[in-house]
N, C-alpha and C positions, 0 to 999 in steps of 0.2 A: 402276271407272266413277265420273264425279263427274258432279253435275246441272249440266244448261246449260238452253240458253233454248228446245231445240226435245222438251225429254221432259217437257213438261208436260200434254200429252194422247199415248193413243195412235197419233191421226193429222195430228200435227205432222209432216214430214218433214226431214230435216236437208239441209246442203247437199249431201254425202257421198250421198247417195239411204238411208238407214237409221230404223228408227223404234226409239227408245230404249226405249221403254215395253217393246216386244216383246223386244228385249235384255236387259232386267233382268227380265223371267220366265224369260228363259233360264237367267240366272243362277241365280235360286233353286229351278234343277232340280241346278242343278253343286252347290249348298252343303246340300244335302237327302242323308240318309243312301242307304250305296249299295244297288242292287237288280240284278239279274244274269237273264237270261233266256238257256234255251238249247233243243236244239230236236235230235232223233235223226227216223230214218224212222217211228218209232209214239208216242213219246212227247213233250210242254214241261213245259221243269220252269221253275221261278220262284222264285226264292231273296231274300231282302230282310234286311237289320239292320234292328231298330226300336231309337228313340232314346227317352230317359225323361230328364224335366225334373229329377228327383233319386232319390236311390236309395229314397226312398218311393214313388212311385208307380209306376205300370203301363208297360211299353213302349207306343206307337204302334203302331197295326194300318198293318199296307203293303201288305200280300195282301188281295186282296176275291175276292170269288164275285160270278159277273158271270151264270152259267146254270151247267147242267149240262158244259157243252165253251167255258167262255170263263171267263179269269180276269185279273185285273192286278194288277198291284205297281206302289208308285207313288215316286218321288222330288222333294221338292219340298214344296208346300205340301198338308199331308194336309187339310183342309178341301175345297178342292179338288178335291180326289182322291176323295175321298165322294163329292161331289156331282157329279161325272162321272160313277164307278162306278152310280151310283144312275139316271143319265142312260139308261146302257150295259144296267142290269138291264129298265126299261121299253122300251127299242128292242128288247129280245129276247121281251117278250113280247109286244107288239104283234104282231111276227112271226109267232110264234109260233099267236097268234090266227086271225092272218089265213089264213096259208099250210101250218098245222098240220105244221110243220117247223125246224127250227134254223136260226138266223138265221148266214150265213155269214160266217166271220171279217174276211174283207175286205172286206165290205159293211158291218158294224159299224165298223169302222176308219173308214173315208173319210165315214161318218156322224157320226163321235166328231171325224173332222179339220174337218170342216166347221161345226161348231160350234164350236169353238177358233177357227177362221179369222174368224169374226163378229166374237168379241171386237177383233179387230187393226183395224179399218175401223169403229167406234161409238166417237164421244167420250165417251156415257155410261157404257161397259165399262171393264173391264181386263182382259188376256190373264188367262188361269187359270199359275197359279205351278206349274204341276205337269207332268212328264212320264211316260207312262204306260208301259210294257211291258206289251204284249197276246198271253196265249197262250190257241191253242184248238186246236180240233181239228174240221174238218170232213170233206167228201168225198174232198178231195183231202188229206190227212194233219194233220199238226200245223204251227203256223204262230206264228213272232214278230213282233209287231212294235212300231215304236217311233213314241208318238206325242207330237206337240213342241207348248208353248203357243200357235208362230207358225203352225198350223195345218199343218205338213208331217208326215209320216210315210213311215216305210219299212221293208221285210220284213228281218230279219237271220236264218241261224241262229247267232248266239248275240251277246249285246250286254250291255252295263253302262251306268248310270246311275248318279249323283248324286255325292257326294264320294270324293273317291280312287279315281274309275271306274276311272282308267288303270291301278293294280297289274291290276286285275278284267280288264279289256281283254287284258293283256298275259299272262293267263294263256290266258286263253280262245281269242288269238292262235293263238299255241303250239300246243295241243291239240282247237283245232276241227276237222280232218279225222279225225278219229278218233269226233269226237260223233252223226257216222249211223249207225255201226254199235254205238252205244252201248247198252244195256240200259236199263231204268227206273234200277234202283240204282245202275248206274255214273252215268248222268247226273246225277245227285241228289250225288252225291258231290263230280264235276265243279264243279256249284254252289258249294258247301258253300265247294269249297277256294278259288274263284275271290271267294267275300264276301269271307272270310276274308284273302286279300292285302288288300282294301280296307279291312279294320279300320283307324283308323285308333289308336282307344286301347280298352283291356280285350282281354276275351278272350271270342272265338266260344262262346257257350252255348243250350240249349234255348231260354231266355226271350228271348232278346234277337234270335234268328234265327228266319226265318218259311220254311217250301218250303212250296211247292206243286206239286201235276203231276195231269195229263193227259197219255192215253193213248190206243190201241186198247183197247177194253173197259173203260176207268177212266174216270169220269166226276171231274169236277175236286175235289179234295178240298186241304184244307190240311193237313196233317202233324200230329200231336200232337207237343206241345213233347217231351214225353217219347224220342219217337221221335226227333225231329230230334236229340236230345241225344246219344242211340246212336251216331246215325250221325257225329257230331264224335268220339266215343271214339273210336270203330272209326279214323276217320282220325289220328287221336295214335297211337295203337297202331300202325298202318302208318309209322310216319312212318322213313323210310330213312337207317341211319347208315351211316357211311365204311367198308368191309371192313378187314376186322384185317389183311389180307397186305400191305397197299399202305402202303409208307413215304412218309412225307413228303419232296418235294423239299429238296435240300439249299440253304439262303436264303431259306427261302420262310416265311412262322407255317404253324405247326400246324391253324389254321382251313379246313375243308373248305367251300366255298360249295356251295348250292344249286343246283341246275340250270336252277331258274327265274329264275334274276336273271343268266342270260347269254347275252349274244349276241342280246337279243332287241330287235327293236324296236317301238317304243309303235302303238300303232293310231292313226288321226285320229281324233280329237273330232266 
């Protein structure tokens, strides 16, 4: 995108009917590290990379606590992302106050969209740089959803956000009708492996990977580094080599490909 003469506020409109401003927050949800949410009949799990300005310092928190049964990961601009989350944590306890009950996932969403939507229409704003993946868990089960700086949102079970979503995307493609009858563990795993295409350099570790999950009976917890770390072994250690009886086609290299880079195709954006 280059600047022109109608993205100098956010409610300039071009002749195309598009407002730039809202555009280029979009953007700096695509250029923001990736974050993966997915979603079984009792369990959301929430999986993020965090990124680190040099190898002194600390990764980026991406997973927030939002209540007891409401959590986000966020892609984009983490600033942002606080100061939503922080939005997110007093809407629930107002509620909470009020109606001495948990504030329902989808009424929290369209609360959180409608305030995004403000920014789009005030020249004195700017859209928020940040897109959210929202898991909870109410009455009616566990719930994702995806919410965008131009104020829309929509329910998925299972989605990816931020840079290199699409490997994430096209993993999760693949293996989403299998994720309802998933376990807590498997799901979490599901996660793991679907960041992990989206790396885009290093290598998946405790410190640098964040889950989270909610459940039937589990209230929202974020993983110990420690633990998450486990469970990246455990998937190395599974990792599935070519059977000794199968020869190689004759013409062909010796290289066995993966089963996930075929035949498959990309999701929409």
């Amino acid at each position: 995108m280059f600047r022109n003469q109608y993205d100098t506020d956010v409610t300039t409109w071009s002749p195309a009917g598009r407002l730039f401003q809202v555009e280029y927050a979009m953007e700096a949800v695509k250029q923001g590290s990736a974050a993966v949410g997915l979603t079984s009949k009792t369990h959301a799990v929430l999986v993020s990379v965090g990124k680190t300005n040099s190898e002194f310092s600390s990764y980026q928190k991406k997973i927030f606590k939002v209540d007891d049964h409401i959590g986000v990961a966020i892609a984009g601009l983490t600033a942002d992302g606080r100061v939503l989350s922080l939005h997110m944590r007093s809407e629930c306890i107002h509620y909470k106050f009020l109606y001495d009950s948990p504030l329902p996932v989808g009424r929290l969403v369209v609360q959180l969209a409608d305030k995004a939507q403000v920014c789009t229409q005030r020249s004195w704003t700017r859209p928020y740089g940040v897109g959210l993946l929202v898991a909870g868990l109410d009455e009616t089960g566990p719930h994702l959803y995806l919410n965008c700086p131009s104020g829309n949102y929509f329910e998925y079970q299972a989605y990816a956000i931020g840079a290199r979503s699409q490997a994430a995307k096209t993993y999760l493609e693949r293996k989403f009708e299998t994720f309802p009858e998933c376990s807590r563990d498997e799901l979490i795993r599901h996660g793991v492996i679907s960041v992990r295409e989206a790396l885009a350099e290093g290598k998946l570790n405790g410190s640098n990977c964040s889950v989270a999950v909610v459940g039937a009976g589990e209230a929202f917890s974020i993983l110990d580094p420690k633990m998450v770390q486990q469970i990246i072994d455990s998937l190395d250690d599974k990792n599935e080599e070519p059977p000794a009886d199968v020869a190689p086609v004759e013409g062909e290299q010796g290289a066995v490909q993966d089963d996930t880079d075929q035949g498959v195709a990309p999701m929409e954006t």
